[in-house]
MARDREN-10563 format. One record per residue (C-alpha): x, y, z; residue in three letters. Coordinates in steps of 0.25 Angstrom, whole numbers, plus 5000, padded with zeros to 4 digits. Example, Ala and Ser with C-alpha at 12.3 -4.5 7.8 and 13.67 -1.06 7.14 Angstrom:
MARDREN-10563
504949825031ala;505549965029ser;
end
This chain:
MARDREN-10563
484240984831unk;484541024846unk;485941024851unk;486440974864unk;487640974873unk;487440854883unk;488340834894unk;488640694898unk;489240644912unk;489340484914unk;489040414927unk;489840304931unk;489240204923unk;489140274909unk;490740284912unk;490740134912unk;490040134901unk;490740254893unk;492140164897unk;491640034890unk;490840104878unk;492040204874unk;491740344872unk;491440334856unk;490440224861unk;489640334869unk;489740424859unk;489040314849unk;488040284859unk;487740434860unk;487640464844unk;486640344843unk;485640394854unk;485740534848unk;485440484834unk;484240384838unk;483740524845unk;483740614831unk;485140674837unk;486640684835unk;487940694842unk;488740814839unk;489940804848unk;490240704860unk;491340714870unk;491740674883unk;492440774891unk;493140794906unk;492440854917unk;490840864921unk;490440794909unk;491040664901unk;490340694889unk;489840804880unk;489040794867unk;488240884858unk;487040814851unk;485940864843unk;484540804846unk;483140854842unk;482640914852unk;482840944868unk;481940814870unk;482840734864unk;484040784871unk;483240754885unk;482840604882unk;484340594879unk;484740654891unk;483640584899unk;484040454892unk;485540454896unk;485240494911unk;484340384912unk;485340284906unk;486440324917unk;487640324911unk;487840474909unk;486940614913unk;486940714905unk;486540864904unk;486040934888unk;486141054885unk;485441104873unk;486441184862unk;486041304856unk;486641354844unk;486941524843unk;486041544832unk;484841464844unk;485541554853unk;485241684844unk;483641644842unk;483641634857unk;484241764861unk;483041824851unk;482041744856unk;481141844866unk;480941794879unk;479841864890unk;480441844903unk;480541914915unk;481641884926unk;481241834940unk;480841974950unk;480642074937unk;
end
């Protein structure tokens, strides 16, 4: 299962709503969405600065993770960015992998 840091930001009206729902409601909301999508939360929390929230799921694939992403933009009351997580052993395999490229102008 694929590994994911999403960053969230809410707008004016997902604050409202955050307000009125409480923090653990969000979170609920969250694990259910994740779990109807084959997926898990691993760690939620909501931070000062650029971001309001940031969460570590696991979902099947990077499909999943965009219909997620595109879901939440579309229901307004947050964006988001998602960054796919790679583990240092996924790191290593990479680093083996051979790659034929050629730089721009050589």
């Amino acid at each position: 299962m694929a590994k994911y840091l999403v960053k969230a930001r809410y707008t004016q009206e997902g604050v409202k709503g955050l307000l009125k729902e409480g923090g653990t409601g969000r979170r609920g909301a969250i694990e259910k969405v994740l779990t109807g999508m084959g997926g898990s939360l691993e760690a939620f929390y909501y931070v000062f600065g650029d971001d309001d929230a940031l969460l570590i799921v696991s979902l099947p694939d990077n499909a999943s993770a965009a219909a997620l992403s595109l879901t939440v933009g579309a229901a307004g009351g947050a964006t988001c960015t998602t960054h796919v997580l790679l583990t240092p052993e996924e790191l290593d395999a990479a680093g083996k992998t051979s790659v034929d490229y050629r730089a721009p102008g050589r």
